[in-house]
C-alpha positions as CSV (number, residue, x, y, z in Angstrom):
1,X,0.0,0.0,0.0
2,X,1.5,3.5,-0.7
3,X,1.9,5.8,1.7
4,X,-0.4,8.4,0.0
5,X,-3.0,5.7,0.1
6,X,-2.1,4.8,3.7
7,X,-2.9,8.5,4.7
8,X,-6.5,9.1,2.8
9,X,-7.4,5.9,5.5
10,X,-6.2,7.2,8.5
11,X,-7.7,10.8,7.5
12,X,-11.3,9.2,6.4
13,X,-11.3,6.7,9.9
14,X,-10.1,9.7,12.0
15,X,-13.4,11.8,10.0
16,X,-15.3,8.7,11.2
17,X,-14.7,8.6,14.5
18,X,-15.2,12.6,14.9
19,X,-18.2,12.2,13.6
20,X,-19.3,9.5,16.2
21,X,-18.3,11.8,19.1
22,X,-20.5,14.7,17.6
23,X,-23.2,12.6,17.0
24,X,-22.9,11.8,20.5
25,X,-22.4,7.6,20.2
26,X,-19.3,8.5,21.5
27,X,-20.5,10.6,24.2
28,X,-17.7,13.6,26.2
29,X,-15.9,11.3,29.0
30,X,-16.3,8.0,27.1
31,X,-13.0,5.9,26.8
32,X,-12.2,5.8,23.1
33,X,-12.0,1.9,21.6
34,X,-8.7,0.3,21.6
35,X,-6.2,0.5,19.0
36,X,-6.8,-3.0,18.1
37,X,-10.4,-2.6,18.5
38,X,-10.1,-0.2,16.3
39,X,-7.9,-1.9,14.0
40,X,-10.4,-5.0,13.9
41,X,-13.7,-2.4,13.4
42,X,-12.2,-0.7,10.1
43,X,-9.8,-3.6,8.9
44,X,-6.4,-1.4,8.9
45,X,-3.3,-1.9,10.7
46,X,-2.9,-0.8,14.3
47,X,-0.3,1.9,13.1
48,X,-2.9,3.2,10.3
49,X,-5.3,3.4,13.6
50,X,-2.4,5.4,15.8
51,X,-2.1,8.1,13.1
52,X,-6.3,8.4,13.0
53,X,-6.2,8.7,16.9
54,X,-3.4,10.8,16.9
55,X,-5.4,13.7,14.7
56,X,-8.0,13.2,16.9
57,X,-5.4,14.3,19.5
58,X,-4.3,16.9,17.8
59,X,-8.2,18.1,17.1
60,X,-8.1,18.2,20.8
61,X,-11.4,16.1,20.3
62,X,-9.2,12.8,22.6
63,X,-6.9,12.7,25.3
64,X,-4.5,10.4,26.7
65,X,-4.3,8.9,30.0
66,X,-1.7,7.0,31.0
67,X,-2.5,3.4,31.9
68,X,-6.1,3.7,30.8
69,X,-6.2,4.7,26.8
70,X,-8.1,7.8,25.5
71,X,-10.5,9.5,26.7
72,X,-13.1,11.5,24.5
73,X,-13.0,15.3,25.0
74,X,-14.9,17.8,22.6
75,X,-13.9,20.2,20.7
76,X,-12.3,22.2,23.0
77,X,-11.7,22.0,27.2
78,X,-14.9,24.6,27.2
79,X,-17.2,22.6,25.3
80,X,-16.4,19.6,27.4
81,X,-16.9,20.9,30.3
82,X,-20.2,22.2,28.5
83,X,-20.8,18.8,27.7
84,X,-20.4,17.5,30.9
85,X,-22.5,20.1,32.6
86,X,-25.3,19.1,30.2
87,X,-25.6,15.4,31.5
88,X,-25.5,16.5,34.9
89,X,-27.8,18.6,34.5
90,X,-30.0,16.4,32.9
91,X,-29.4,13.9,35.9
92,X,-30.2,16.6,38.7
93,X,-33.6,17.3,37.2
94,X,-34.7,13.4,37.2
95,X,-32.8,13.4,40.5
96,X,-35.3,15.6,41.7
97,X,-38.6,14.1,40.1
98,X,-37.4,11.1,42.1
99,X,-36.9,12.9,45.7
100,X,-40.1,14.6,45.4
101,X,-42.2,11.7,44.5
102,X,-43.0,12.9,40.8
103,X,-41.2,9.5,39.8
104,X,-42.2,6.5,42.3
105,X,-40.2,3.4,42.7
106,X,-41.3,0.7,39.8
107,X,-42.2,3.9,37.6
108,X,-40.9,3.0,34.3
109,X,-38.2,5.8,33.0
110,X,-38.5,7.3,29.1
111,X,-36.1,5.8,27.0
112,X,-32.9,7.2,26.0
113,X,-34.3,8.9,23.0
114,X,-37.6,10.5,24.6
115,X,-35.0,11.6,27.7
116,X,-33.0,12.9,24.8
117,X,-35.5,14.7,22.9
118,X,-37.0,16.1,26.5
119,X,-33.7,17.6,26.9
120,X,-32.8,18.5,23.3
121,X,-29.2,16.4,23.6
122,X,-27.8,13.5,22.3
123,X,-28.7,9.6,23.0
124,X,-25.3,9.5,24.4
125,X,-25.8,12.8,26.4
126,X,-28.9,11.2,27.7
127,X,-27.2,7.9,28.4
128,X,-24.3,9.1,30.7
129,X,-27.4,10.8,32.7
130,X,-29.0,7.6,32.8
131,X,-26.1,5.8,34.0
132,X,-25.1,8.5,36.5
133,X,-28.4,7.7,38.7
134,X,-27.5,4.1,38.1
135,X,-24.8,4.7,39.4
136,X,-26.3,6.0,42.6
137,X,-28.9,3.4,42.6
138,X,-31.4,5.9,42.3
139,X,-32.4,4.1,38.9
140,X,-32.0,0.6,36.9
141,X,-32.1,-1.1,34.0
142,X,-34.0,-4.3,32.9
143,X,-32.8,-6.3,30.1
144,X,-35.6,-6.2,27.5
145,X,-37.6,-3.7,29.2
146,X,-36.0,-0.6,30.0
147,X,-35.0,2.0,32.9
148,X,-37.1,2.2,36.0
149,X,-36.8,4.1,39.3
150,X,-35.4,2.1,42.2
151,X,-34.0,-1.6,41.9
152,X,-34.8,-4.2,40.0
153,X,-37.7,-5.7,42.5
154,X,-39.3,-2.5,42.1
155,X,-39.3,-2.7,37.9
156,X,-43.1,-2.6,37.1
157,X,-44.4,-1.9,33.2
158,X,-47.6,-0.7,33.0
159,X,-48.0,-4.3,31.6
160,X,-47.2,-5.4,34.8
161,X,-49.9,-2.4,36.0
162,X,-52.8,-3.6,34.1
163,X,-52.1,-7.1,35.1
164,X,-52.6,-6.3,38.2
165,X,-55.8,-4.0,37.9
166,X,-57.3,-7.5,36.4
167,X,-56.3,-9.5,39.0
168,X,-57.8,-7.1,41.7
169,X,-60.8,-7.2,39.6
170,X,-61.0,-11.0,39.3
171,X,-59.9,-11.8,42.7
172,X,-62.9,-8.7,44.3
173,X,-65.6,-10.4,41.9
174,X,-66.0,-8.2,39.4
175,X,-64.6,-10.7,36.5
176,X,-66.6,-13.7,37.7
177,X,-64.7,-17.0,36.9
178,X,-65.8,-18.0,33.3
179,X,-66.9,-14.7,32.1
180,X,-65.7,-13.4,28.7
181,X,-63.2,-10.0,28.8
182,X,-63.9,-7.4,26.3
183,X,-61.7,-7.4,23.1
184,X,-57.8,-5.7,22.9
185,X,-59.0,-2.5,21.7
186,X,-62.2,-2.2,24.0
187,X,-59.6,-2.3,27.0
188,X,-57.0,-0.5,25.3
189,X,-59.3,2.7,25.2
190,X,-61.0,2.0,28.7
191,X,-57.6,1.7,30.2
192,X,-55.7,4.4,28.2
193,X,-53.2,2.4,27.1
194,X,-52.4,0.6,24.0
195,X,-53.3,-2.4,22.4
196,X,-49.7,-4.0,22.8
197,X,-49.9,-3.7,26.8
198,X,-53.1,-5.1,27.0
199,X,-51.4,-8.0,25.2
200,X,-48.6,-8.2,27.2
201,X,-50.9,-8.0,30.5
202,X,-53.1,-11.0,28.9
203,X,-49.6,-12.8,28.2
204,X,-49.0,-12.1,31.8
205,X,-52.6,-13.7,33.0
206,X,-52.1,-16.6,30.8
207,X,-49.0,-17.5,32.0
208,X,-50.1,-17.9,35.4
209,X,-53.4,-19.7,34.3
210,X,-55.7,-16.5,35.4
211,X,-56.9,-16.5,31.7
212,X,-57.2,-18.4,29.2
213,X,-58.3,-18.1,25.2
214,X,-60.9,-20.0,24.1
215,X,-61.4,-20.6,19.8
216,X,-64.2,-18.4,19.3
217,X,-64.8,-16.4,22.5
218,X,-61.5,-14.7,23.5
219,X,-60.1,-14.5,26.9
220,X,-62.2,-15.9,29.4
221,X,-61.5,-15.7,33.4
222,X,-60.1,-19.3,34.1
223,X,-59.6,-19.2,37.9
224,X,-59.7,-16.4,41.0
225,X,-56.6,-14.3,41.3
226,X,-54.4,-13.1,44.8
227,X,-55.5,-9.7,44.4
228,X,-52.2,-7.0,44.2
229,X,-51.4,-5.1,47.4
């Protein structure tokens, strides 16, 4: 490979990566790859990679640190402090919608791109805030279903909610035991939610032999429920 060559790829995988942090997947304070993860991601030599990281260095967009690798800046000290003030920021407010009860323990958290949107940052901006209450316990995550507030035996979907509004209902009598529920999108609109939690909540039911559906009926109440607390 010529050298000439050799450059246009570190220039064009050192564009890439810039525009990763500005796009925020590589968010302000994230540890860059490593050079040979690097190497393996764009299929180039570790040397091709140095050079790439080393513009980045120079863009004053990575820093070293000695025993650890790089770390991801911005585009200047004042913008990542900026940065870092932003996810903070963004961390204090849901800080506080947790100490004053707006968010409860099980709540379910918006996603990284709602938070994002809320905010008007980056995924990645809304991710470090994320993982900063996490961090604190404040807040976890659930594989497969998302963020919620306290720890993981407090993780409630409002699945899980309208579960249990049907098994209060069938366990106080008012779903007798062989009576027929209303369709998806009779509950869906009664309960204000959509048609793919009332699913999930009938999964839920049926699973634990509440419910049950019958060829040309629906769901009917199979058996009396241990009402919620």
């Amino acid at each position: 490979m010529s050298k000439a060559k050799d450059a246009r790829i570190y220039v064009r995988i050192a564009e890439d990566i810039r525009n990763r942090i500005l796009q925020g997947d590589l968010p302000a304070g994230a540890m860059l790859p490593s050079e040979s993860t690097l190497a393996s991601t764009y299929g180039v030599a570790r040397g091709t990679v140095r050079q790439a990281v080393a513009e980045l260095e120079r863009s004053g967009l990575v820093a070293s640190e000695a025993g650890r690798g790089r770390r991801v800046k911005s585009e200047d000290s004042t913008a990542s402090r900026a940065a870092t003030t932003q996810y903070e920021s963004i961390a204090e407010t849901l800080r506080g919608r947790i100490e004053n009860g707006e968010l409860v323990p099980g709540q379910q958290l918006p996603g990284e791109a709602a938070t994002a949107e809320e905010f008007g940052v980056s995924k990645g901006t809304a991710r470090q805030a994320l993982q900063l209450l996490a961090g604190e316990r404040l807040i976890t995550a659930v594989h497969g279903k998302g963020w919620f507030v306290g720890g993981p035996e407090h993780a409630r979907t409002r699945a899980d909610a309208v579960a249990a509004e049907f098994r209060q209902d069938i366990s106080a009598g008012k779903l007798a035991v062989g009576s027929v529920l209303p369709g998806e999108n009779a509950l869906a609109q009664e309960r204000g939610v959509g048609r793919i939690t009332i699913r999930r909540a009938f999964a839920l039911l049926e699973a634990e032999g509440v419910i049950e559906k019958r060829p040309g009926m629906g769901r009917v109440v199979k058996s009396r429920a241990e009402g919620d607390t």
